[in-house]
Backbone bond lengths (Angstrom), bond angles and torsions (degrees), N, CA, C in turn:
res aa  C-N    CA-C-N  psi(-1)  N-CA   C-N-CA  omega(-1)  CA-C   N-CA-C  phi
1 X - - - 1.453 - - 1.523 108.44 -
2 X 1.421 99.36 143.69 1.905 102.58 -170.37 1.475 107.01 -111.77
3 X 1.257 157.25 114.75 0.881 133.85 -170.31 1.527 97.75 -125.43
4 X 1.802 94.72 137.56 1.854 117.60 -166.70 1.344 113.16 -97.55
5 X 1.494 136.40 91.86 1.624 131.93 166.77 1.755 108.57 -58.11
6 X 1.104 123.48 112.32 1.531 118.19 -175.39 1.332 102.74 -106.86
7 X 1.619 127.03 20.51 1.409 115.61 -176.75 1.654 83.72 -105.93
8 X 1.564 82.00 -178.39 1.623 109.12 -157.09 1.492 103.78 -67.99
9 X 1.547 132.06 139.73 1.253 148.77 -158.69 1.725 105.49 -59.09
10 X 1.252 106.79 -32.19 1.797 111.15 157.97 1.391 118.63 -66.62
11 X 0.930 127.98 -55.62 1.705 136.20 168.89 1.961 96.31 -30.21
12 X 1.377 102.78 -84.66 1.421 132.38 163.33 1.347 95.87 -0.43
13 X 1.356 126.35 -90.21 1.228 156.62 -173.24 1.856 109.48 -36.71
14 X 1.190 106.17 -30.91 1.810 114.25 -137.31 1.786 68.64 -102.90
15 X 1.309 121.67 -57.85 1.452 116.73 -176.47 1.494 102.16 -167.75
16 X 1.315 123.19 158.00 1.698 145.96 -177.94 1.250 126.91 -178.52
17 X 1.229 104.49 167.56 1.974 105.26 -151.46 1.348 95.13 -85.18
18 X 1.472 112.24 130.26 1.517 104.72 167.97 1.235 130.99 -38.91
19 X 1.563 102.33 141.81 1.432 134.14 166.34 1.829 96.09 64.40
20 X 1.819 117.74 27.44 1.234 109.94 166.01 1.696 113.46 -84.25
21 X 0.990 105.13 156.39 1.754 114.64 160.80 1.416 122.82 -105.08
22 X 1.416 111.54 157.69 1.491 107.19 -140.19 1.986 80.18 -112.33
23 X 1.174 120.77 145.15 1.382 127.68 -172.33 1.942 97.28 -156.92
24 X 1.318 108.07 45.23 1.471 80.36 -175.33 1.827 146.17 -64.08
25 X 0.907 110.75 128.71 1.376 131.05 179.56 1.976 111.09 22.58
26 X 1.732 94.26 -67.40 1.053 125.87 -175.71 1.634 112.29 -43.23
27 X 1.491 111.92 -38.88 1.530 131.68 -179.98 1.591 115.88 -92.59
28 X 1.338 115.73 -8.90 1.550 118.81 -178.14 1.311 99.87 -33.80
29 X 1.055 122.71 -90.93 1.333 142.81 -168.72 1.246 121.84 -3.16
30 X 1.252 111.79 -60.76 1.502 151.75 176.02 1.476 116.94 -81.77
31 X 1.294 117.08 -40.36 1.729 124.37 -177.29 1.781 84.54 -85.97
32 X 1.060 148.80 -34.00 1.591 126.09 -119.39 1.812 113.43 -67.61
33 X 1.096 94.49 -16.03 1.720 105.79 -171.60 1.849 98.68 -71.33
34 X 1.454 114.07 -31.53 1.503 97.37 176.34 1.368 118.57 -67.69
35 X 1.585 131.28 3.37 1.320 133.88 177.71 1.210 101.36 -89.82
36 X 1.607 121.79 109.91 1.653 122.92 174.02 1.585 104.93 -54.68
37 X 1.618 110.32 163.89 1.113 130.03 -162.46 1.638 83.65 -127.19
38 X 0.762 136.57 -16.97 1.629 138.02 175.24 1.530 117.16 -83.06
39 X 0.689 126.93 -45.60 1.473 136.00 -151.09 1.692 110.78 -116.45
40 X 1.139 135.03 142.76 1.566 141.13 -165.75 1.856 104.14 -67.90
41 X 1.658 102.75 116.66 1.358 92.93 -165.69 1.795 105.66 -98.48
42 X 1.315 138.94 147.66 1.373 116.52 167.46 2.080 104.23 -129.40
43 X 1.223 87.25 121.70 1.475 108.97 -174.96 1.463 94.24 -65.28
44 X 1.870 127.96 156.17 0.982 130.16 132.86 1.663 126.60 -171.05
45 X 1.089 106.52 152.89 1.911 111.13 -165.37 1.472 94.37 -133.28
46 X 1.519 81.87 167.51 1.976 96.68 167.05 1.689 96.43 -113.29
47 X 1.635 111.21 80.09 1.618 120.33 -158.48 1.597 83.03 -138.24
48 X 1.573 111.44 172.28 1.121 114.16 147.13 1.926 129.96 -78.63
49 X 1.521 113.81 171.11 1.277 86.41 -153.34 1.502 114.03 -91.30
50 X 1.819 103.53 8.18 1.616 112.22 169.97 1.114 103.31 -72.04
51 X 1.177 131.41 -61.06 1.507 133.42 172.34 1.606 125.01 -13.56
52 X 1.108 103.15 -79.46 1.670 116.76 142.14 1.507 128.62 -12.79
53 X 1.332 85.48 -51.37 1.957 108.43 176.77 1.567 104.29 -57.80
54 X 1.398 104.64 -51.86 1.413 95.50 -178.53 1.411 119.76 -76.77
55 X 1.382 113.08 -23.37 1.596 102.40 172.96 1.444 117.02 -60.19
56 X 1.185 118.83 -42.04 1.681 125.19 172.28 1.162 125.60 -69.30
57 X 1.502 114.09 -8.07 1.193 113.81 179.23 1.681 103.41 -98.89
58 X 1.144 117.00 -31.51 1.856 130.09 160.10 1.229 92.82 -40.49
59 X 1.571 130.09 -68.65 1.370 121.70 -143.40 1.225 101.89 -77.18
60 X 1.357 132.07 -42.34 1.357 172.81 -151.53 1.985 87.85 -62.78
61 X 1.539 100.92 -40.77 1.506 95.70 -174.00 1.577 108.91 -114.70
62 X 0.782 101.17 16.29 1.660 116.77 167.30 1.338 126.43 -104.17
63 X 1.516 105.77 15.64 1.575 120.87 -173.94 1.557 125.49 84.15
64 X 1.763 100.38 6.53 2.031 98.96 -172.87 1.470 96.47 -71.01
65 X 1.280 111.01 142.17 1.672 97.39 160.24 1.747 106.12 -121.66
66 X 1.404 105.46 -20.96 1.566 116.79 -175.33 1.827 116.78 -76.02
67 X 0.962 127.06 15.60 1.629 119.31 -173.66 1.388 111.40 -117.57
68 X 1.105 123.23 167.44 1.551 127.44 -175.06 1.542 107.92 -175.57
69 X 1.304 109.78 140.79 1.357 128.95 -170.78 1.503 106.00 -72.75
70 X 1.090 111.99 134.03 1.642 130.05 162.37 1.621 99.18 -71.05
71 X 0.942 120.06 112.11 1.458 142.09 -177.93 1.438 109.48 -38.42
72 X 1.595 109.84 -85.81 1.614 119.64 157.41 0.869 125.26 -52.24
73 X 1.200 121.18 -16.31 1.735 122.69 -170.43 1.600 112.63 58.55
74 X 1.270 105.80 -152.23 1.670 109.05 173.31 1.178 115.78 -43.19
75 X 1.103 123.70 -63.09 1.223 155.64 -127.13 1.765 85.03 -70.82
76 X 1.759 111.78 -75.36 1.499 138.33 -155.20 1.823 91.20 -55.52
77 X 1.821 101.53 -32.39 1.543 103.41 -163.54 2.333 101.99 -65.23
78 X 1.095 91.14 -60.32 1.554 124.77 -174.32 1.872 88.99 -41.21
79 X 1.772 126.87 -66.32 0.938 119.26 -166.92 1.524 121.19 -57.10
80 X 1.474 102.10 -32.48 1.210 111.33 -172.61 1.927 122.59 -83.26
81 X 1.471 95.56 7.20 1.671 106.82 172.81 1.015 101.59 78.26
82 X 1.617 147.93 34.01 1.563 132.59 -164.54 1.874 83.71 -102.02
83 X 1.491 83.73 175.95 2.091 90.74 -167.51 1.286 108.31 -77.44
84 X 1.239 129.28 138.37 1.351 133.72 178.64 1.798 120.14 -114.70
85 X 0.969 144.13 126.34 1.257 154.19 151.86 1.256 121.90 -33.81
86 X 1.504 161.35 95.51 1.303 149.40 -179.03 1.359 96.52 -121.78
């Protein structure tokens, strides 16, 4: 499992879910090929969760079939005390 931080490289920095990689949002476009097409991908931002919608739906038409949104995103992760990386 790959898991994608798409907020901004400061966010990233300040704290993130282990062993994620930082791809923010802003760079999709351009980064998107470092998201394996093999392996279980999990998207996530401190965005709303339409927002999101459209990133998966980009990838979604670019041939991803393996990724899926973290529901809460950061945010749901952070409230809920899970371990964080700084």
């Amino acid at each position: 499992m790959v898991l994608v931080d798409m907020r901004k490289p400061a966010e990233y920095q300040a704290g993130h879910l282990p062993g994620a990689i930082s791809l923010p949002m802003a760079d999709l476009a351009r980064r998107h090929r470092e998201i394996p097409k093999a392996a279980r991908v999990v998207l996530y931002c401190q965005c709303p969760l339409e927002e999101m919608g459209g990133v998966y739906n980009f990838l979604f038409d670019l041939g991803y079939k393996n990724h899926v949104v973290l529901e809460d995103g950061f945010d749901g992760w952070y409230r809920s005390r899970y371990p964080l990386v700084k």
